[in-house]
N, C-alpha and C positions, 0 to 999 in steps of 0.2 A: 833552829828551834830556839824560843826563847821563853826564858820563866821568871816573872817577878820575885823581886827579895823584897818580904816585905818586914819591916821592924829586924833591918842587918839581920834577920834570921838567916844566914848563907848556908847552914847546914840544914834545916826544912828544902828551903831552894835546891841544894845539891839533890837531895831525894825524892825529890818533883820531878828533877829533871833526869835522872835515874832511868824512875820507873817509866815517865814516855818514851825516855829510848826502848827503853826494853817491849814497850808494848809498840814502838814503831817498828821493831827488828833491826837495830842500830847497830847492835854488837854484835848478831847472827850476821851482819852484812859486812862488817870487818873484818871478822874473825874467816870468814868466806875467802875475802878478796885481799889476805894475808899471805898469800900462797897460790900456785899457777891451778887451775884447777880445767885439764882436757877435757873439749867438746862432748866426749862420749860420758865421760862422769858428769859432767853435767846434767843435761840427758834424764842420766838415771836415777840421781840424786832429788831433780824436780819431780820424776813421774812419781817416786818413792815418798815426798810430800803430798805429791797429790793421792795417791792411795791413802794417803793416813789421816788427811783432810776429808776424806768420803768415809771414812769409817767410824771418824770421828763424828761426825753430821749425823753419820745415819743410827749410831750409838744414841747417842741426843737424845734421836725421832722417837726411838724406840721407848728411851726412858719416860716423854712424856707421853709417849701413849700408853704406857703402863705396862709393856713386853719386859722392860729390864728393872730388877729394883733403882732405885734413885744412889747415888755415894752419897758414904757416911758422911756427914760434915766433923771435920777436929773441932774439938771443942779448944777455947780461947783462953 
């Protein structure tokens, strides 16, 4: 992964490069593969993201179709 510094900004850069890790799953994947983790937790761990990935979705759906109110936005 790489990020330009531009105008020796290195601290902008550091938090560019941050947030794409985090939006790659950089440090979910370390933090994962820090530690032995059995076939069968595995397994269970994935299907347990895939249920909340489908509920997540279908949350969503629901919101733009107008079944669920919308979340509050924080104000800034």
């Amino acid at each position: 992964m790489q990020v330009l510094v531009r105008d020796n900004n290195v601290d902008q850069a550091l938090r560019v490069l941050k947030r794409r890790m985090q939006r790659e799953g950089i440090f979910r994947e370390m933090k994962a593969r820090s530690f032995y983790e059995k076939p069968s937790e595995r397994r269970v761990r994935e299907k347990a993201e895939a249920v909340r990935r489908v509920r997540k979705l279908a949350r969503k759906k629901a919101q733009r179709e107008g079944l669920l109110p919308a979340p509050k936005k924080a104000p800034r």
